[in-house]
N, C-alpha and C positions, 0 to 999 in steps of 0.2 A: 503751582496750583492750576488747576485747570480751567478756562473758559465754556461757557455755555452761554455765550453768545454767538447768533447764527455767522457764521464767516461771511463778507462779502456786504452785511447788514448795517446802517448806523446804529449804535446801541441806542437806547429810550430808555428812560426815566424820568426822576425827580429833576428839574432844573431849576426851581426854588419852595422855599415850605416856609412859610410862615405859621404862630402861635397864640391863640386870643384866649382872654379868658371873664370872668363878671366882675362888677364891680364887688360884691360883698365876699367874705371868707366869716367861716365859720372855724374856731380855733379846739380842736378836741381835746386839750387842755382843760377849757372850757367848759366843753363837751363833759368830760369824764368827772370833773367838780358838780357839774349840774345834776349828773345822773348818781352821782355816789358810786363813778367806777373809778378804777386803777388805772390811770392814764398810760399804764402798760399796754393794756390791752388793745388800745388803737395802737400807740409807737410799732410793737413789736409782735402781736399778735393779728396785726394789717398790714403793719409798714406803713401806716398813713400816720400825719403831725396836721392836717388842715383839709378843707374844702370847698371850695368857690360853688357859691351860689350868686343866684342871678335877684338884680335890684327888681322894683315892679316895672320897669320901663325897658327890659331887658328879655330876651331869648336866645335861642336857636339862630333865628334870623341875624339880630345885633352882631354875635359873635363871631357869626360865619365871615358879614362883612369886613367888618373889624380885620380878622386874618384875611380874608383878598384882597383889602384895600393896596397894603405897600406893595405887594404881588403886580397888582395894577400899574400902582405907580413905578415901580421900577424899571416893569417889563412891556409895559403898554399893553394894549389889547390885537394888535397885529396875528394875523393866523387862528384866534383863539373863538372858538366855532362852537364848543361843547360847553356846559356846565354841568360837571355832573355833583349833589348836592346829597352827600349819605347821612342819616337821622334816624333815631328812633324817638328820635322826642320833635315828630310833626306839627304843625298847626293846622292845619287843613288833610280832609281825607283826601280831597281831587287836588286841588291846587298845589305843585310843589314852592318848597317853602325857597328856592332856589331864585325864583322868580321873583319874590322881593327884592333879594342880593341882587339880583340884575338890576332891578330900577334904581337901587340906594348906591349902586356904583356907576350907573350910566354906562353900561355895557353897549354892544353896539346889538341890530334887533337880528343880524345876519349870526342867530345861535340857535341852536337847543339846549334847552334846559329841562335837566328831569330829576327824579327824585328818588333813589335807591335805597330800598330797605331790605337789612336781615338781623336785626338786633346790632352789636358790636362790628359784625363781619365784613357791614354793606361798602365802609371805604373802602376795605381792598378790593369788592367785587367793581366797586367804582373806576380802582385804580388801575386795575385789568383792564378795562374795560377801556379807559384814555390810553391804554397804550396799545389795545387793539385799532382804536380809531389813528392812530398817528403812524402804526406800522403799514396801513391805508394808504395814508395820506401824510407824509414825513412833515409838509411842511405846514401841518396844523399843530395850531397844542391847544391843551385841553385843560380848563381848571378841574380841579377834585375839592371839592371841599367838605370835612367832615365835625360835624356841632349837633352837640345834643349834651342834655340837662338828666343829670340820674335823679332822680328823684324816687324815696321810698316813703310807707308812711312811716308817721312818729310813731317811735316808742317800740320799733322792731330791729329785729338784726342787721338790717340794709342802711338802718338810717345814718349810720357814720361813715359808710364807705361814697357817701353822694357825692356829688362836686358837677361843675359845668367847665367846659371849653371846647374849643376848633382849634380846627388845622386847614389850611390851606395849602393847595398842592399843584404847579404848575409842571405837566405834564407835557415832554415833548423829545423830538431827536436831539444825539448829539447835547446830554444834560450836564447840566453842570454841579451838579450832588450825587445822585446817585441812577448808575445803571442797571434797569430791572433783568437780571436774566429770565429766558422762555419760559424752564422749568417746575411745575407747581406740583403740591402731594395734597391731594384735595380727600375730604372725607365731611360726609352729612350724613347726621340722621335726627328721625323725628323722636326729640327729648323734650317733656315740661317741664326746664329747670328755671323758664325764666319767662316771665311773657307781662303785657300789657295789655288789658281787655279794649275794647271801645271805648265802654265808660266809665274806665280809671282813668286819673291825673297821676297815678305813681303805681312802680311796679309790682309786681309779684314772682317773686322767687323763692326757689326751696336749696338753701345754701348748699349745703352735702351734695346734692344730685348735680349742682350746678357746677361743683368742684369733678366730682366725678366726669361729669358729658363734660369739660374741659380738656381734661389729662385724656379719656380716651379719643376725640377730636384729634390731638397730640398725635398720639401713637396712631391712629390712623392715616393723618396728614404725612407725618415723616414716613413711613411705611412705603405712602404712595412716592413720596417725593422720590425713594431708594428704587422703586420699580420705574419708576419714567427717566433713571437713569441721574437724576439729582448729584450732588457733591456730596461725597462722606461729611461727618462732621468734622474730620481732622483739615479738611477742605476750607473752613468754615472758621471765621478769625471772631465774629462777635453773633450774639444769634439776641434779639429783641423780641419780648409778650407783649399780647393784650391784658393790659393792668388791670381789671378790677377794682384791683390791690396792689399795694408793690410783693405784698407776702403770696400771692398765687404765680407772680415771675417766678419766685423763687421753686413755691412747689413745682413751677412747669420745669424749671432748670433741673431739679434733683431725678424727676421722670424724665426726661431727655436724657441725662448723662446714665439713667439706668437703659433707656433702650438702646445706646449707643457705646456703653462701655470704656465712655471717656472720661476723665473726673474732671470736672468742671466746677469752677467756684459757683459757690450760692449762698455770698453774701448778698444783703440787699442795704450796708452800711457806707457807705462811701468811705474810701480809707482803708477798707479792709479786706478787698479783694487780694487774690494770689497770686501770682506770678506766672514765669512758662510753667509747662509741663515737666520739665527738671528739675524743679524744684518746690513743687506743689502744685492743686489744680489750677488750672488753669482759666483766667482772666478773659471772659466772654464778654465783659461790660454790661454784666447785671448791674452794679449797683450805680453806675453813671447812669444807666439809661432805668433810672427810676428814683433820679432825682426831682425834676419835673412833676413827677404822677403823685408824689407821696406830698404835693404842695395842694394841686389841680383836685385832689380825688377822683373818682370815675368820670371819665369824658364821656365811655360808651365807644362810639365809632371812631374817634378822636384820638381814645387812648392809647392807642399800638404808637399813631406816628408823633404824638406830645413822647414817646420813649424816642422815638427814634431824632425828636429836633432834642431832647436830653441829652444821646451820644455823640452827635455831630458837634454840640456845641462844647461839649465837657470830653473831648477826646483828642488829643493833638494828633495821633496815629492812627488814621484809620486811611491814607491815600491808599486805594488800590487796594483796599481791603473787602475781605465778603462776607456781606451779616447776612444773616438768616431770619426771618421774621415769620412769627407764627400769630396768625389773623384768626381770632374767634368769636363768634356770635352765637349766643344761645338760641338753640330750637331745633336745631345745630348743623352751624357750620365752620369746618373750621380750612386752614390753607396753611401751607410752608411753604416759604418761599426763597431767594434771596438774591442778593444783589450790590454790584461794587460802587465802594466809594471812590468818586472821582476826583484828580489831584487837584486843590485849591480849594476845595469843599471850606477850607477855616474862613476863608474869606467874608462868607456868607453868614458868620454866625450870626446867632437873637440871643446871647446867654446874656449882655447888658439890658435890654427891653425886656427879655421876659424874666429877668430878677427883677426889676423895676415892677413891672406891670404886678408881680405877683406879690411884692412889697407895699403896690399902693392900693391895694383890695381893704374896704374899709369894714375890720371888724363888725360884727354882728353878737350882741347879745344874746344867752341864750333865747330869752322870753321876746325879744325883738324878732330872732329866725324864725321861733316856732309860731309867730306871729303872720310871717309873712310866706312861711310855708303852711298856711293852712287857708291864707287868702286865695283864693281865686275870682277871674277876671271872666263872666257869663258873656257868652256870643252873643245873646239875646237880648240888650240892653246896652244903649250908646254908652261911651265912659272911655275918660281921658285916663291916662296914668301921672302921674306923678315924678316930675325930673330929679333925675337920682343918679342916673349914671351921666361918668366921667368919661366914659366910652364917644367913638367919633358918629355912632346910630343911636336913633332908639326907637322901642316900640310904645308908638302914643295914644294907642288907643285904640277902642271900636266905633267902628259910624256903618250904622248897616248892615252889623253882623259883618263888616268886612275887616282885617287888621289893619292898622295904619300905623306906616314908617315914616322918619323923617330921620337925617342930618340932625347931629346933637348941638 
């Protein structure tokens, strides 16, 4: 296989990733009893079985910490200069929400911290972005960290694919998970498939259009990646999506293997993927890296790399391997990228914490969710929250129209 790492370079990337998520789950089971649907239709016509929502003393902020914390603790803060903090679900229009994370982890003040938006897409422009600062500066690294809460209203098409979680992403030379190659196949354009006004608390999307400005995103992105000289896909041992869904991995797998003329499996069942290419399509690690997401529901910005701590943790073969990751955010932007896994990657897994974590999520009633998804917490009036979560943050409140964090 080929490198597309610059000769002469230390490679950069992922050097640890951690994965958070809310206290509460919401079970479509449930879901689909409540409503008088076919519990089909989420299993198999999403790919999704659940999805975490957030208690009232919980957000964006919570979760993010939550995933930097053992980052912190393991790796200290030594070199670490940047925060960069990707969301589509903000608290503040000026203030990044990043800068709480700072104070609830006691970061050191020799940083920046900012706060990057493009719907789904903003970690990896994030992500780029720490490892432009470190090809700078080798001996800095950079957290990334990507949290945000889907939220749709009740009683619409969006409202079962919701869910909350982060990622946390310590960015540096010479990494010890994964090395980012140069290479990217970028494509934008201005689509209304999906957006959040000012003053909505939950989205708005037009499903069809949003599948569509996905898939051509796709074709775009790879297109470009093929022109800047990128790795065929025969190059190309595992390729990872932005989840939604787990069932749009799959759509993006079947469009990929059509512009590329590879047959490529596109299960999204764990157990029933293919084997080499000798003997049917071929085993991408769709359906390991969307075991995670069909738990999580939509992360948002979060969701690409909850696939990708999916395939590292549920994959014993991936040393020296190159996945391909396809970053998209509606409005639209989308990227191809990809990059090697480094040898001892198993070392580092979270497949025992984050089955735990996503085991001890504590049910939610229907009439209890739709209770507490329809609460909201006005800027404009002091008020405490309510301790709820089991989490090591939380968010306690307004005093001042300002938000207030504390240690749980």
């Amino acid at each position: 296989m080929t490198s597309h790492t610059a000769a002469g370079t230390a490679p950069i990337g992922i050097d640890d990733i951690e994965l958070a998520t809310s206290h509460h789950v919401v079970r479509l089971d449930d879901f689909a009893e409540a409503n008088g649907t076919d519990p089909a239709k989420f299993h198999l016509g999403l790919g999704q079985d659940e999805f975490s929502f957030p208690a009232p003393d919980e957000d964006v902020v919570t979760m993010a910490a939550a995933a930097a914390a053992p980052i912190i603790e393991r790796s200290g803060t030594e070199g670490i200069r940047t925060m960069l903090f990707a969301t589509e679900s903000g608290i503040d229009q000026s203030k990044a929400a990043g800068m709480a994370v700072h104070s609830l982890l006691d970061l050191p003040s020799q940083m920046r911290v900012v706060e990057v938006k493009e719907a789904c897409y903003s970690a990896t422009a994030a992500l780029q972005a720490a490892v432009g600062i470190v090809t700078r500066s080798p001996g800095q690294r950079v957290l990334v960290i990507a949290s945000d809460v889907a939220r749709y209203e009740l009683d619409t098409s969006g409202e079962p694919t919701q869910g909350a979680g982060a990622v946390a992403m310590l960015v540096s030379a010479d990494p010890k998970l994964l090395e980012i190659e140069p290479v990217s196949g970028l494509n934008s354009a201005d689509v209304d498939d999906f957006w959040r006004p000012n003053d909505s608390t939950t989205a708005i999307v037009d499903g069809a259009l949003s599948v569509t400005a996905y898939l051509d995103a796709l074709t775009g992105a790879w297109t470009d990646l093929a022109a800047q000289g990128g790795p065929a896909m025969a190059e190309i041992d595992r390729v990872l999506y932005h989840q939604p869904f787990t069932k749009m991995a799959k759509k993006a797998q079947v469009h990929l293997a059509g512009l590329t003329g590879e047959d490529l499996d596109t299960e999204i069942v764990a157990g029933t993927a293919g084997g080499s290419a000798s003997t049917g399509p071929r085993d991408t690690g769709l359906a390991t890296s969307t075991l995670y997401n069909r738990r999580l529901g939509n992360s948002y910005t979060a969701s690409l790399y909850a696939g990708l701590c999916s395939l590292l943790d549920h994959d014993a073969d991936l040393a020296g391997k190159r996945i391909g990751l396809f970053s998209y955010g509606s409005g639209s932007v989308g990227e191809f990228f990809t990059a090697r896994v480094v040898p001892g990657y198993e070392q580092q897994s979270r497949r025992q914490a984050v089955t735990e974590a996503l085991d001890a999520r504590v049910p939610l009633s229907i009439d209890a969710y739709r209770a507490l998804h329809a609460a909201e917490l006005s800027s404009a009036e002091d008020a405490s929250t309510p301790k709820v979560t089991a989490g090591p943050f939380r968010f306690a409140g307004v005093k001042g129209r300002a938000r207030l964090y504390e240690r749980a």
